[in-house]
TILUMRO-352764 format. One record per atom (N, C-alpha, C, O): residue number from 1; residue in three letters; atom name; y, x, z. Coordinates in nm, 2 decimals, padded with zeros to 4 digits, always signed. Atoms other than C-alpha are relative to their C-alpha. Layout:
  num  residu  atome   north    east      up
  NUM     ALA     CA       Y       X       Z
...
***
This chain:
  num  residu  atome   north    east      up
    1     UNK      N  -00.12  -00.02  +00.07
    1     UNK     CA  -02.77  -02.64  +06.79
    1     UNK      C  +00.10  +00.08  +00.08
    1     UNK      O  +00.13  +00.06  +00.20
    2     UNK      N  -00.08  -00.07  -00.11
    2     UNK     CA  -02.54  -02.37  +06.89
    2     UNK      C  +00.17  -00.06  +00.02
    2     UNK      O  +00.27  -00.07  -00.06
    3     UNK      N  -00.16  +00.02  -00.01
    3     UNK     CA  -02.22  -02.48  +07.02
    3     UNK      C  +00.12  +00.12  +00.04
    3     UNK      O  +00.11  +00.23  +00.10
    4     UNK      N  -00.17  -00.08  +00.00
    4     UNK     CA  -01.84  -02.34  +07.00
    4     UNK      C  +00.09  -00.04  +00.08
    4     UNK      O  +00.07  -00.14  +00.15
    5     UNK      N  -00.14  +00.02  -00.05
    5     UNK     CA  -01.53  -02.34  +07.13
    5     UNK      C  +00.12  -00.06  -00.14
    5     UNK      O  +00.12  -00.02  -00.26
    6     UNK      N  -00.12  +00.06  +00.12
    6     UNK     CA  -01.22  -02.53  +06.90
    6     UNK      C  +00.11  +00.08  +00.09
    6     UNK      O  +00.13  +00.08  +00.21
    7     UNK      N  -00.13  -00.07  -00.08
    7     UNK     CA  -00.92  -02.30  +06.98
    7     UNK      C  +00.11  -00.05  -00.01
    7     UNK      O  +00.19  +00.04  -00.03
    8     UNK      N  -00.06  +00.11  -00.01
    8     UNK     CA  -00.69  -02.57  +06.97
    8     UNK      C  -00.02  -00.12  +00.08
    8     UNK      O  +00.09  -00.17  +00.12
    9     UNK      N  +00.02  +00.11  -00.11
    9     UNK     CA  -00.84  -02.84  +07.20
    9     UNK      C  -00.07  +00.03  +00.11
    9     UNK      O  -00.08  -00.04  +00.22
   10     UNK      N  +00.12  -00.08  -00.08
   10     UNK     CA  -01.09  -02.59  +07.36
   10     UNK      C  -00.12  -00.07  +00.09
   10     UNK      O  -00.18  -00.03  +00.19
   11     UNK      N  +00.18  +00.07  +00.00
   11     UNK     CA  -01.39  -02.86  +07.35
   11     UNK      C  -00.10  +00.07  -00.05
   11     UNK      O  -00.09  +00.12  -00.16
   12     UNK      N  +00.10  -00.08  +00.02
   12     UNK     CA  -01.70  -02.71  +07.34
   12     UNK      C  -00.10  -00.13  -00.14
   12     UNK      O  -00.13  -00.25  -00.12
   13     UNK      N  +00.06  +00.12  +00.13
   13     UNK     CA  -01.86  -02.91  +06.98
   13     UNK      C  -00.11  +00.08  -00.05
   13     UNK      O  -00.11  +00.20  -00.03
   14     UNK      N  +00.12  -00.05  +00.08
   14     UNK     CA  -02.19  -02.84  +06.79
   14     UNK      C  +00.10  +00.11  -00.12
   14     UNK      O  +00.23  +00.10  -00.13
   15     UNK      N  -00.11  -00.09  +00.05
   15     UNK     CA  -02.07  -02.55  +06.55
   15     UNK      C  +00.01  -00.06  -00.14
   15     UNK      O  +00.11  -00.03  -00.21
   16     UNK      N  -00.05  +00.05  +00.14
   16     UNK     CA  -02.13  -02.76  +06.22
   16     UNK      C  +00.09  -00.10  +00.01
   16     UNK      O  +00.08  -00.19  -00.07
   17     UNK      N  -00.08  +00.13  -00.03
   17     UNK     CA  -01.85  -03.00  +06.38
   17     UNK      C  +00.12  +00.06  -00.06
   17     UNK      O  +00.21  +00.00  -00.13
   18     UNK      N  -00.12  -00.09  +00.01
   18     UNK     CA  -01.59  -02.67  +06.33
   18     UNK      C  +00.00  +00.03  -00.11
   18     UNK      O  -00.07  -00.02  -00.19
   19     UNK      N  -00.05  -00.03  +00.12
   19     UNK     CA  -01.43  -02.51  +06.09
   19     UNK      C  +00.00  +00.17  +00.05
   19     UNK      O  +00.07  +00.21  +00.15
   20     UNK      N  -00.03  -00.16  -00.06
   20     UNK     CA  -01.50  -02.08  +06.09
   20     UNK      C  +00.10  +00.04  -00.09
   20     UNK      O  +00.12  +00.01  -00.21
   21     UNK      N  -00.10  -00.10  +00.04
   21     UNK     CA  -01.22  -01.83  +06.04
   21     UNK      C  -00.02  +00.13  +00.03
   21     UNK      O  -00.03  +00.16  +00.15
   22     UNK      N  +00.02  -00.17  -00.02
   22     UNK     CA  -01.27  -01.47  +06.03
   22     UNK      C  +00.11  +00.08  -00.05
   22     UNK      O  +00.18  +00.01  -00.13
   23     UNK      N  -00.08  -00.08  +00.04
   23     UNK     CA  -01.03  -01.22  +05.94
   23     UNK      C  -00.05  +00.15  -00.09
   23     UNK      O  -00.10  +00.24  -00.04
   24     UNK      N  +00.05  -00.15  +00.10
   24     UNK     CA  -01.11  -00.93  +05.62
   24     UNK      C  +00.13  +00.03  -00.11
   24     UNK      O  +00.20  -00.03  -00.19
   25     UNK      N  -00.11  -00.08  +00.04
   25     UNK     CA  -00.88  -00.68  +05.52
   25     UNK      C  +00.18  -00.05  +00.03
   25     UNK      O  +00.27  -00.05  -00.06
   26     UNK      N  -00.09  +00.08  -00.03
   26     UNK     CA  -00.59  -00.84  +05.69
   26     UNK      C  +00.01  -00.16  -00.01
   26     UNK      O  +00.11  -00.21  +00.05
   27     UNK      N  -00.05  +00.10  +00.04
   27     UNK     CA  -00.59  -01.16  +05.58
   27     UNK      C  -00.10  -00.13  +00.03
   27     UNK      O  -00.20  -00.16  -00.03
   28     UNK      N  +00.13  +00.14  -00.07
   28     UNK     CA  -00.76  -01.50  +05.78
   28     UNK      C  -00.04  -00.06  -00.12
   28     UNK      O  +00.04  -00.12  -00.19
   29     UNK      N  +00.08  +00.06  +00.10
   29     UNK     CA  -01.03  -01.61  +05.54
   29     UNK      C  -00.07  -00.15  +00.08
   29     UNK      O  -00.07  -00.17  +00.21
   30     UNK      N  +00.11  +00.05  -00.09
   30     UNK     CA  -01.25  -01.93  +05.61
   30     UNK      C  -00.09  +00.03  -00.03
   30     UNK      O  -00.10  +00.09  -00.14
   31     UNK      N  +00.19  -00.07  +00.00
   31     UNK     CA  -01.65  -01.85  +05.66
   31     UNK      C  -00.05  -00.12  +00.01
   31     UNK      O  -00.07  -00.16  +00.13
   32     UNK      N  +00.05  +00.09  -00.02
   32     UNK     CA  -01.80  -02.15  +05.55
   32     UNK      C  -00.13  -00.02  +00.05
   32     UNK      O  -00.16  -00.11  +00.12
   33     UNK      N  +00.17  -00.03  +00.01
   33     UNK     CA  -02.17  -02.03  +05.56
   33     UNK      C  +00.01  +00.10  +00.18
   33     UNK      O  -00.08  +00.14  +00.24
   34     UNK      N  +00.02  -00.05  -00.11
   34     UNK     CA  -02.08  -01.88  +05.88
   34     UNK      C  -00.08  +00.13  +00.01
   34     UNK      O  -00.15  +00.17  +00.10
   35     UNK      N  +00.07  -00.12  -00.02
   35     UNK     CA  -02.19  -01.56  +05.76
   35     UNK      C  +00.08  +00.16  +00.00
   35     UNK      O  +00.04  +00.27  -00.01
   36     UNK      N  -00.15  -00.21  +00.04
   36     UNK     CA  -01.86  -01.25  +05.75
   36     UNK      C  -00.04  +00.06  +00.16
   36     UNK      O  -00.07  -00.01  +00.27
   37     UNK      N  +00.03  -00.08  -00.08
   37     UNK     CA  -01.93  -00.99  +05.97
   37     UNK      C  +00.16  -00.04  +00.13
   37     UNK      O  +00.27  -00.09  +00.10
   38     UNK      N  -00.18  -00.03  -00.08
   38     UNK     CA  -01.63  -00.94  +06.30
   38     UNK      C  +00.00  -00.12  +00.10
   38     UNK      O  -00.10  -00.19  +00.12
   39     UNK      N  -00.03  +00.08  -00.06
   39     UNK     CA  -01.46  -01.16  +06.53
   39     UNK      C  +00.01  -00.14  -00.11
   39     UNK      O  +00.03  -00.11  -00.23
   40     UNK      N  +00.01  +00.12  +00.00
   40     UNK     CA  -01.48  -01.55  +06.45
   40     UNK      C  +00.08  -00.08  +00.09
   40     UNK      O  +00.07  -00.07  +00.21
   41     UNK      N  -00.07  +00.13  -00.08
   41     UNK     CA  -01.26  -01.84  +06.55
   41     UNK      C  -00.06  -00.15  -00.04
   41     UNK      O  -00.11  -00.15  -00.15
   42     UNK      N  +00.03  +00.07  +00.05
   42     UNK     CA  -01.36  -02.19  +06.56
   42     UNK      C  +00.12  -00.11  +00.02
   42     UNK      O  +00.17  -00.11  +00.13
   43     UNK      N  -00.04  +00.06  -00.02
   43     UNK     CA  -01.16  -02.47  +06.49
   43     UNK      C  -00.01  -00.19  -00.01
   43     UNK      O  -00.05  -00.22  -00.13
   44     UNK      N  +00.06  +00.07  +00.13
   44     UNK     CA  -01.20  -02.85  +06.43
   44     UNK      C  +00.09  -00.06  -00.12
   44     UNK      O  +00.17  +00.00  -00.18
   45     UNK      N  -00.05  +00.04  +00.20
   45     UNK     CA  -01.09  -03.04  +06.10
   45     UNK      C  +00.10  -00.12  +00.08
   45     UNK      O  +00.06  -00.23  +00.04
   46     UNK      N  -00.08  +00.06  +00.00
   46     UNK     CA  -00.80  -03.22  +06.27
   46     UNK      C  +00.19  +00.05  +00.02
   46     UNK      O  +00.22  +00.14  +00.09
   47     UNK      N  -00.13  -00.03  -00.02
   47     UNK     CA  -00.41  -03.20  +06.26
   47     UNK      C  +00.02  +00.06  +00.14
   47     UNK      O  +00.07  +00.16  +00.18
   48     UNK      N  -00.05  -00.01  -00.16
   48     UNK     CA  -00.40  -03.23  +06.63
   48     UNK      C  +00.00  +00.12  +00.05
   48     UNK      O  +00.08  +00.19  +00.11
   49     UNK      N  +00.06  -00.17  -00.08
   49     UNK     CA  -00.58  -02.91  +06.71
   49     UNK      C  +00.02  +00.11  -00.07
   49     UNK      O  -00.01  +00.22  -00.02
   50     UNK      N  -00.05  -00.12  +00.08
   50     UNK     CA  -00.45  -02.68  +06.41
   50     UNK      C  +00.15  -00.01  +00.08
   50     UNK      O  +00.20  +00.10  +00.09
   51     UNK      N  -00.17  -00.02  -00.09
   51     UNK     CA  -00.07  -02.76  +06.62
   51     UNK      C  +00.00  +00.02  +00.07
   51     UNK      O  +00.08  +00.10  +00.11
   52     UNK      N  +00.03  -00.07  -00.14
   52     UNK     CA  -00.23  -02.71  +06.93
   52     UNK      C  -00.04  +00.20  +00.00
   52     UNK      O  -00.01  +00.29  +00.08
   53     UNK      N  +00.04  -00.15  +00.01
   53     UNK     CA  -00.39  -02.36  +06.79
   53     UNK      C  +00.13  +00.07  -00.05
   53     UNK      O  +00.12  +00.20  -00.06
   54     UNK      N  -00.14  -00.07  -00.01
   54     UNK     CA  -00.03  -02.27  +06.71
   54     UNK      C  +00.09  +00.00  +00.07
   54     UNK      O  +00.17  +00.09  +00.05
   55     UNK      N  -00.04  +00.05  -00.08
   55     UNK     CA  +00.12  -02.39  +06.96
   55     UNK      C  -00.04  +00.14  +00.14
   55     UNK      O  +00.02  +00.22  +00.21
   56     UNK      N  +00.06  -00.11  -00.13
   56     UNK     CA  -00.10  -02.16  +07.22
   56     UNK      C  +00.00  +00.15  -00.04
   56     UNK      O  -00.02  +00.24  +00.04
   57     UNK      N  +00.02  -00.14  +00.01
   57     UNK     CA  -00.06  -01.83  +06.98
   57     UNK      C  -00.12  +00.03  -00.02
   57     UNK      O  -00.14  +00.16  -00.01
   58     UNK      N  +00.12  -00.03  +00.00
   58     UNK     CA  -00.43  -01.84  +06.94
   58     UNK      C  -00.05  +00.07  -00.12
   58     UNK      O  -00.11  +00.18  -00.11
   59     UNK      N  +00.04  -00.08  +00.12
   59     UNK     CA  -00.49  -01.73  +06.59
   59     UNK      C  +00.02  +00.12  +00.02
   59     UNK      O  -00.08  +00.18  +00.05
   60     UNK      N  -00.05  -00.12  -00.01
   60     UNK     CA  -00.30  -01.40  +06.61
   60     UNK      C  -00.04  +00.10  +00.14
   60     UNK      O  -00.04  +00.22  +00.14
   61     UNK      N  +00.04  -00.08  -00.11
   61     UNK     CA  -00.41  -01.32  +07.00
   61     UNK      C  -00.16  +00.02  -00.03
   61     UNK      O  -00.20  +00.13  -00.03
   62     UNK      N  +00.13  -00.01  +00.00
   62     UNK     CA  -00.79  -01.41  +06.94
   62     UNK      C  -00.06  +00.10  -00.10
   62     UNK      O  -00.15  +00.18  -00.08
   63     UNK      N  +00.08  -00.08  +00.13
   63     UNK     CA  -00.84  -01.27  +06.54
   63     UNK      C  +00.09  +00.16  +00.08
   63     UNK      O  +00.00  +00.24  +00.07
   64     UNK      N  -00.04  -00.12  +00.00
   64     UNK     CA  -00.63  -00.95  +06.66
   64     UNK      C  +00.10  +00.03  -00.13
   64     UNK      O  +00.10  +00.15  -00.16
   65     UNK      N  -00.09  +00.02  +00.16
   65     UNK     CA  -00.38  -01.01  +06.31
   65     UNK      C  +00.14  -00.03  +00.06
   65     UNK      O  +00.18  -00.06  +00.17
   66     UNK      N  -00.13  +00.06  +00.03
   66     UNK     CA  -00.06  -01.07  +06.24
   66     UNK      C  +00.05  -00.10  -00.08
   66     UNK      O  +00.15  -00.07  -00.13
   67     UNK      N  +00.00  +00.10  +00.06
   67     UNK     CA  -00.06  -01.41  +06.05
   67     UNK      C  +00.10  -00.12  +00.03
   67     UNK      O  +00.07  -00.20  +00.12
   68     UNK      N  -00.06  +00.11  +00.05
   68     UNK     CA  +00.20  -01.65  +05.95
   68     UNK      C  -00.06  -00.13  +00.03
   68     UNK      O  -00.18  -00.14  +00.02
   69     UNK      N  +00.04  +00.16  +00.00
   69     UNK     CA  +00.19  -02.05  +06.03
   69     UNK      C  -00.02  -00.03  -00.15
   69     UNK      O  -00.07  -00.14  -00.17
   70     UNK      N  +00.05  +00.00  +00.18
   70     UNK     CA  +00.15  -02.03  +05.61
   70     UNK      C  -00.11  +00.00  +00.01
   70     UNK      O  -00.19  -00.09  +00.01
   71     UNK      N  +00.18  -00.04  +00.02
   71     UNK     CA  -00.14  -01.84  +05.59
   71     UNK      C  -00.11  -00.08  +00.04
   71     UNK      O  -00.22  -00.11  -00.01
   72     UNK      N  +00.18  +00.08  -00.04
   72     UNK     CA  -00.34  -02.02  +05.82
   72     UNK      C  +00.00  -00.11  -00.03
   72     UNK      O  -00.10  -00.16  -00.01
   73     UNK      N  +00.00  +00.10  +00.04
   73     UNK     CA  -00.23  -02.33  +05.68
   73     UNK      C  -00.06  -00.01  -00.14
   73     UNK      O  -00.10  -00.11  -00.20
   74     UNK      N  +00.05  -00.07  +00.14
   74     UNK     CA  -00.34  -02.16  +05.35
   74     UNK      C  -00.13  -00.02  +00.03
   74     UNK      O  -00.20  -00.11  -00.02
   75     UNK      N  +00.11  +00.01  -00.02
   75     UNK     CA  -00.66  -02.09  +05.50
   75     UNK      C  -00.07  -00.13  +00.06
   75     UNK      O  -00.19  -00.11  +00.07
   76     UNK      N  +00.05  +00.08  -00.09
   76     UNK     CA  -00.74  -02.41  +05.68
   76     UNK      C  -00.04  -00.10  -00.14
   76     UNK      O  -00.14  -00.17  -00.16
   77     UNK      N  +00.01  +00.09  +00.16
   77     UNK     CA  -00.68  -02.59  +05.32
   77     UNK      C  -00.07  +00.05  -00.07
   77     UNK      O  -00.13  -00.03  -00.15
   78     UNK      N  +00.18  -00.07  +00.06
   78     UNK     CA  -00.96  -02.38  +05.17
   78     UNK      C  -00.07  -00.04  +00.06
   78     UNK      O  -00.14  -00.13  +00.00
   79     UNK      N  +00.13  +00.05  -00.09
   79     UNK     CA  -01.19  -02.44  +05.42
   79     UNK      C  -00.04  -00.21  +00.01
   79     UNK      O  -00.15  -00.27  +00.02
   80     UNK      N  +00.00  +00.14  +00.07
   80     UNK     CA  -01.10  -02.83  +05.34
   80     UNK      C  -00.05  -00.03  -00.09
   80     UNK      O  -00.15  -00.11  -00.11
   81     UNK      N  +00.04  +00.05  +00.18
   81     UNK     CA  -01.12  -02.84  +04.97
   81     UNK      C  -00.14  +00.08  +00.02
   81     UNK      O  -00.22  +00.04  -00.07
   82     UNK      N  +00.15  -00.07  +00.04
   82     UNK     CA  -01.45  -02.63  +05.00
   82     UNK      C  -00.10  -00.09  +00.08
   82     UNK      O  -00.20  -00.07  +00.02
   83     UNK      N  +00.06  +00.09  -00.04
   83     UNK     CA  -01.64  -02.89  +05.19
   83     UNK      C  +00.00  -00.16  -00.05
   83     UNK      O  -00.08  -00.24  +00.00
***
């Protein structure tokens, strides 16, 4: 099982533990199937470590974007209701 990085707590977890984010055409999507071409973030499915991954600037340094605490809160709530 390949393991990740959580960019919020930056524990190394099995990767079906995370939650993937990729970024297409501007705008952080989540990649459930773990299949969008590009850079990849992983995070996991708790409050703690989405405040922590804002908190550090990590979304916007790692994807290379310019993204709103909205958006990725937008995106993180997809990636919820879709599982």
């Amino acid at each position: 099982m390949p393991m990740r990085k959580c960019i919020g707590c930056q524990q190394s977890r099995p990767q079906s533990e995370l939650m993937r984010f990729t970024v297409r055409e501007g705008n952080i999507i989540p990649d459930a199937g773990s299949k969008s071409e590009g850079r990849g973030i992983y995070l996991c499915r708790s409050e703690e470590c989405f405040q922590l991954s804002i908190k550090r600037k990590a979304w916007n340094r790692i994807l290379k974007c310019k993204a709103n605490t909205d958006e990725i809160q937008r995106a993180i709530e997809t990636a919820l209701n879709s599982n």
